[in-house]
DONU-510544 format. One line per field, with one value per residue (C-alpha): residue in one letter; x, y, z. Coordinates in steps of 0.5 Angstrom, whole numbers. Layout:
residu: (A|...)
u: (X|...)
v: (Y|...)
w: (Z|...)
This chain:
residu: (X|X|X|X|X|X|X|X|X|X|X|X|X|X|X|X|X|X|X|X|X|X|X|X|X|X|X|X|X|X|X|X|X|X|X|X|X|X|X|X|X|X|X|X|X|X|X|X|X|X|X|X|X|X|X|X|X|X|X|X|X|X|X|X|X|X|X|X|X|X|X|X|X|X|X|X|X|X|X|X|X|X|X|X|X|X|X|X|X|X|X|X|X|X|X|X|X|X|X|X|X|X|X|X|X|X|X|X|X|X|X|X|X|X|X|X|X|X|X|X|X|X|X|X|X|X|X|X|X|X|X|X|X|X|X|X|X|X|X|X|X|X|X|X|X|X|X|X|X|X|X|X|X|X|X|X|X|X|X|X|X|X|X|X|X|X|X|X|X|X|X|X|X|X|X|X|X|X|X|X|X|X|X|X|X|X|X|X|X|X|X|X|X|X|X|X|X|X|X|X|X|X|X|X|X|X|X|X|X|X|X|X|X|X|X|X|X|X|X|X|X|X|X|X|X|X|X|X|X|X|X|X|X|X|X|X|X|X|X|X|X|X|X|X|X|X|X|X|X|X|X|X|X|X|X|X|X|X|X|X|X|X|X|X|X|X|X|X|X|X|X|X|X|X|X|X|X|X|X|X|X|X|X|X|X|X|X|X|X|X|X|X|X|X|X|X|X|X|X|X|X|X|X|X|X|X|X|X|X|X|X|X|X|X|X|X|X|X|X|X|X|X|X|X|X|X|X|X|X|X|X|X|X|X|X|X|X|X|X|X|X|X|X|X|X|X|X|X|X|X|X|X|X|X|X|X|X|X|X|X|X|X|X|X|X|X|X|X|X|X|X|X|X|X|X|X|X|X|X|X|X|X|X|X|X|X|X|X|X|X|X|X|X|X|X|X|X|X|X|X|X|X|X|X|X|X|X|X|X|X|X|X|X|X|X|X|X|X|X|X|X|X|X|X|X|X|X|X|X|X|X|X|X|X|X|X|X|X|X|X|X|X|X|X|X|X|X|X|X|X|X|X|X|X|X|X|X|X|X|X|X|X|X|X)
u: (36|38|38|31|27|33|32|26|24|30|26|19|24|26|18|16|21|19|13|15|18|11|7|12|10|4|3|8|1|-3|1|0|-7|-8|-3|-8|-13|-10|-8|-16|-18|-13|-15|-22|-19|-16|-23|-28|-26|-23|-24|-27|-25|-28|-26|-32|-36|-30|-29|-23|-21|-15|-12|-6|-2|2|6|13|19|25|32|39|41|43|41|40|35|29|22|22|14|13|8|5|0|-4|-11|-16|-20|-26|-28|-36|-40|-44|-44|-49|-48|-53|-52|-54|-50|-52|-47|-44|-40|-35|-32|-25|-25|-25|-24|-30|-28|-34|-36|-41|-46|-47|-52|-49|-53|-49|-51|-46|-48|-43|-46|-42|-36|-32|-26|-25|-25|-17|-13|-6|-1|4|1|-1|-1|-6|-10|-14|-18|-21|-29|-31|-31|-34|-31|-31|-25|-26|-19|-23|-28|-28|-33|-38|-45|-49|-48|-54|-51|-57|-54|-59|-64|-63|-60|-52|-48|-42|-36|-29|-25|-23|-19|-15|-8|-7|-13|-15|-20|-26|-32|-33|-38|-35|-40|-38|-43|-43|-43|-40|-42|-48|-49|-49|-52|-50|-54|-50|-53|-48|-48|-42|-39|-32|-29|-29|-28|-32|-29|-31|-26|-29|-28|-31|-34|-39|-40|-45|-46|-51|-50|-54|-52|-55|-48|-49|-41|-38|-31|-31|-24|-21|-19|-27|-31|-39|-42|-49|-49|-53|-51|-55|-56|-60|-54|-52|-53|-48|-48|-41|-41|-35|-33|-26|-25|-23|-21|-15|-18|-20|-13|-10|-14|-12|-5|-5|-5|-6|-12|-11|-15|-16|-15|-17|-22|-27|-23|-21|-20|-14|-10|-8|-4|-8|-5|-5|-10|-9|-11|-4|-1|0|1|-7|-12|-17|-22|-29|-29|-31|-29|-34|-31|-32|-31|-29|-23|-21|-14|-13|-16|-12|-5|-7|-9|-3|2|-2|-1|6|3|-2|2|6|-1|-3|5|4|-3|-1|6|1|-4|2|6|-2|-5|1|1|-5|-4|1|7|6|13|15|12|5|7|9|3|-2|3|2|-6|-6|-2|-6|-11|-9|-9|-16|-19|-16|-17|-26|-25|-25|-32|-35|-37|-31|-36|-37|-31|-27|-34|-32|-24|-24|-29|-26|-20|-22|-26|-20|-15|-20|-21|-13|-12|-17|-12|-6|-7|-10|-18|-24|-24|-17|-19|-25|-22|-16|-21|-26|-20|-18|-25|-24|-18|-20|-27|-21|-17|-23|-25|-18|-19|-25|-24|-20|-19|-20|-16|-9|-13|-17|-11|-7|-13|-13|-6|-6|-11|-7|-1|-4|-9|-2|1|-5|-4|2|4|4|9|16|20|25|23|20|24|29|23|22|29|29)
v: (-89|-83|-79|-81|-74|-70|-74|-74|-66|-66|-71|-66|-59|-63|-65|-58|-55|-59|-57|-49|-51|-54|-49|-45|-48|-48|-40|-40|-45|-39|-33|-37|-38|-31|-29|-33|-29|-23|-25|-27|-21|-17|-22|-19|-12|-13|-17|-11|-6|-4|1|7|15|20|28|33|36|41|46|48|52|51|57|60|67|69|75|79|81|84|80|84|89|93|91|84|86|83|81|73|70|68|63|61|55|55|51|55|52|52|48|47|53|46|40|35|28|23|15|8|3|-5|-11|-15|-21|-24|-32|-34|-41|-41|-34|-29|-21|-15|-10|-6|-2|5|10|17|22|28|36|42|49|55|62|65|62|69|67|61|69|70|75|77|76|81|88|87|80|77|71|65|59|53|52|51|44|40|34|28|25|18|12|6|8|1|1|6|3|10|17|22|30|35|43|48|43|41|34|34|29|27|24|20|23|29|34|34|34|32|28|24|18|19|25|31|36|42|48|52|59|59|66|66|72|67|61|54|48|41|35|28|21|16|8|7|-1|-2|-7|-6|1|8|15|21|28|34|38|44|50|45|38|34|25|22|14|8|1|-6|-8|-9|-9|-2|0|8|12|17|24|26|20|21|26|21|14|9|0|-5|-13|-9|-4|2|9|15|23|27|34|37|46|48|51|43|41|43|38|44|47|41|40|46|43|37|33|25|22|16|10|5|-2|-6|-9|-12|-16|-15|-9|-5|-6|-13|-14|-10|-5|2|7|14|18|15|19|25|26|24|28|28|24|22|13|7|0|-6|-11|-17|-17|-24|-25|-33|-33|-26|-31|-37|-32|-30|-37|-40|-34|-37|-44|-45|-42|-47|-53|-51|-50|-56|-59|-56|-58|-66|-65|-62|-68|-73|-69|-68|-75|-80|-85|-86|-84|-87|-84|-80|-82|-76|-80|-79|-71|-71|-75|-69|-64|-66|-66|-59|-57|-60|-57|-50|-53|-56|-51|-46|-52|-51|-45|-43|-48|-46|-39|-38|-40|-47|-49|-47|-51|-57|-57|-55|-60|-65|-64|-65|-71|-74|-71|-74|-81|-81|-78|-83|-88|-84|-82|-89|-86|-84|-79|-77|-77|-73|-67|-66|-66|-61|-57|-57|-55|-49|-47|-47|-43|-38|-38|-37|-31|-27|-29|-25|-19|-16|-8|-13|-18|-17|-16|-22|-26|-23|-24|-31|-33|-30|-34|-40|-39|-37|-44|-48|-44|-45|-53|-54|-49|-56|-60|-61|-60|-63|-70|-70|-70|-75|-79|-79|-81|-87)
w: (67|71|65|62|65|61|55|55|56|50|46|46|46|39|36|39|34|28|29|29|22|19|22|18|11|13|14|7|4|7|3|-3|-3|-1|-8|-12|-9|-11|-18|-18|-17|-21|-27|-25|-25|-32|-35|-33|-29|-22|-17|-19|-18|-21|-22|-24|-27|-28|-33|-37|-44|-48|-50|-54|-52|-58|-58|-62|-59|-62|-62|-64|-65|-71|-78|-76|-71|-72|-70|-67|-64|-57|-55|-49|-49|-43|-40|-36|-31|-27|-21|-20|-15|-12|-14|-11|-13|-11|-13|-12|-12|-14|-12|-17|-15|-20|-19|-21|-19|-11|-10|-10|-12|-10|-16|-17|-22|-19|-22|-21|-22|-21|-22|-21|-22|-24|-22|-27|-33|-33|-31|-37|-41|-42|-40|-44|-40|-45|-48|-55|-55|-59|-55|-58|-54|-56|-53|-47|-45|-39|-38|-32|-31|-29|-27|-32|-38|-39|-33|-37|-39|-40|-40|-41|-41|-40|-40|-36|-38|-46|-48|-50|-54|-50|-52|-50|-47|-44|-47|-41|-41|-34|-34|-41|-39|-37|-41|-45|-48|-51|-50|-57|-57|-49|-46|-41|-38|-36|-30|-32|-30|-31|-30|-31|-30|-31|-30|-28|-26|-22|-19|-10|-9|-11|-10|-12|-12|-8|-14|-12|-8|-4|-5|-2|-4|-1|-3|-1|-3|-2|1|8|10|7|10|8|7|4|7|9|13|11|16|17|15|17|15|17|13|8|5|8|7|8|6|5|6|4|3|0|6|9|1|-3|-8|-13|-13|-14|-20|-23|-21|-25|-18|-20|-19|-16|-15|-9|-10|-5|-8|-3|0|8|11|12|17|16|10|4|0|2|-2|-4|2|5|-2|-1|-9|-9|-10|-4|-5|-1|-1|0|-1|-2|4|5|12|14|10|11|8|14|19|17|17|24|27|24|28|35|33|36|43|41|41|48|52|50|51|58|59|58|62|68|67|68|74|77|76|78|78|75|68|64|62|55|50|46|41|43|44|37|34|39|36|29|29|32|27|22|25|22|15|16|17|10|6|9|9|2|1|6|10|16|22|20|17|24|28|23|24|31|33|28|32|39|38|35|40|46|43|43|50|53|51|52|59|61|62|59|64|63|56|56|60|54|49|53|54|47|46|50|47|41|43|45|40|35|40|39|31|30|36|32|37|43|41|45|52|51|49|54|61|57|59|65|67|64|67|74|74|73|80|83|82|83|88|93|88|91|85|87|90|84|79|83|83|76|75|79)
């Protein structure tokens, strides 16, 4: 039939749409498992306790400025109250905090969620308490204060398992909350009978569990952390990465060293600025699909971080395996065109029937490989479906080219494009130079042999 060739390129352009639309519902499989992921981690989140920030030691008094003014005129002239209810508020000369943090990770069915028992050990040092001495505002006023109170300020008490308070070296009982209008959760101890012409030092241990994510507020005039962990994937955030961190399989250590001159956070505090928590949640690193964090809030206090990742994230690596799927499909389609226009007429004609089969055992490659991917580590569920559909794709070749040798050459080209594609999945900064070099040099090796081929006589040829 004359128009047999245009048929059949029509034919393939129809089976290589469908299998655009299947691999679309198979990236929509993909969004909704990595949704059961996130509800996992939130029921996780909501059970126990999530990611963690901590604001203090701090200082701050409750005050009450009263004072009378007169109103009217004539006999009905009076003397009526003015109040003012005001907070003083102290931020620590240095604080040290040094920490340990152990991993805990949770299960809900398949899925797993990263948390942490942290033991901080944090001492803060004020040379001086004057200013939470209150000053009038209106001569004559008459002032009363509340004791002065330390507090830590914490985004989940849930996570609290001990607190011990020691002050200039003597044990002090703490209580639930903080006494802080703008910070209620966390810690408090008042200091009633303080001089505070004196200095103070504070000594807080505290065994703290959250759930993918540590972060202190730099709180204070200078502000040194030094934390250690037995997690060997640490992903460090916030507005101040460490200024020393060493990560190796064992766990990882960081030092963060922060003044007042690089950090607003101890004017902030005094403001009221939120204090915000992450929420990743140890589960890929940002840069993907995952939700923003508070050091892209400028409404958030500053905050020194880090994240509990996992750094190999299946679902991430399935939603971009799924987006090179359709480019997949094509360089194959073409790699089979290319046999048939090279090796004639000693290979068999391919139906588009066969194009469709080949397609839809690519296409469910993608799907094989999700569904192995939340049982097993990433690397051996992509080992187990690659090589799975090579060797089918080969045996089927071999029968559909005509040729063992026919056969083995797709399936060892399908094993090459499958070993291409795992190398874009997990060079995440190289990625775009190692795909594009790849094409490339696709797109020159099908010049290269094609560049004797008459097309015309060809396609005449093949309408006869």
């Amino acid at each position: 039939m004359k128009n047999s060739l245009w048929s059949k390129a029509l034919a393939i352009a129809v089976v290589a749409t469908l299998l655009g639309i299947l691999l679309a519902r198979i990236g929509f499989l993909v969004d909704e498992r990595r949704g059961r992921q996130l509800e996992a981690i939130h029921s996780v989140q909501q059970s126990q306790a999530g990611a963690q920030a901590m604001l203090g030691p701090w200082l701050h008094r409750a005050c009450v400025e009263e004072w009378d003014v007169e109103v009217g005129e004539g006999k009905d002239r009076r003397r009526q109250p003015e109040r003012r209810d005001f907070t003083l508020q102290l931020a620590a000369q240095r604080l040290d905090v040094k920490s340990f943090a152990t991993a805990e990770s949770r299960y809900r069915g398949l899925f797993k969620i990263n948390g942490f028992l942290g033991r901080l050990d944090l001492e803060a040092h004020w040379p001086t308490l004057q200013p939470l001495e209150p000053a009038p505002s209106v001569r004559g006023s008459r002032l009363a204060c509340g004791p002065a109170t330390l507090m830590l300020a914490l985004s989940d008490t849930r996570g609290v398992q001990r607190a011990e308070l020691k002050l200039d070296g003597q044990p002090q009982a703490v209580s639930a909350g903080t006494e802080h209008p703008a910070y209620p959760r966390g810690l408090h101890a008042a200091l009633a009978g303080r001089v505070l012409s004196e200095p103070l030092r504070a000594q807080l241990s505290i065994d703290l569990r959250g759930t993918g994510r540590l972060e202190l507020v730099p709180a204070a005039a200078q502000t040194e952390w030094t934390l250690k962990s037995d997690w060997p994937h640490p992903s460090f955030g916030g507005r101040f990465l460490p200024v020393q961190r060493e990560v190796s399989e064992e766990g990882f250590g960081a030092i963060w060293r922060i003044t007042e001159l690089a950090s607003s956070a101890a004017r902030d505090v005094a403001q009221g600025m939120k204090l915000c928590n992450g929420d990743a949640a140890g589960v890929a690193p940002a840069g993907d699909d995952e939700l923003g964090t508070p050091s892209d809030n400028p409404n958030c206090l500053d905050t020194l971080a880090v994240s509990f990742i996992d750094p190999v994230n299946p679902y991430v690596l399935s939603d971009r395996a799924v987006k090179y799927g359709l480019l997949f499909v094509a360089l194959t389609f073409v790699a089979v065109a290319l046999t048939e226009v090279l090796a004639r007429p000693r290979v068999r004609r391919v139906h588009p029937v066969q194009y469709a089969l080949v397609g839809l055992a690519l296409s469910l490659f993608f799907m094989l490989l999700l569904a192995l991917s939340e049982h097993l580590r990433f690397e051996l569920a992509y080992l187990a479906a690659s090589l799975a559909c090579a060797a089918v794709l080969g045996v089927y070749g071999s029968h559909m080219l005509g040729g063992w040798r026919a056969g083995t050459a797709f399936g060892a080209a399908l094993a090459g494009l499958y070993g291409l594609l795992y190398v874009l999945l997990t060079r995440e900064q190289t990625a775009l130079v190692v795909g594009t070099v790849g094409l490339f040099v696709l797109v020159a090796t099908v010049m290269m042999l094609t560049r004797r081929i008459d097309w015309y006589r060809l396609f005449d040829e093949l309408k006869k």
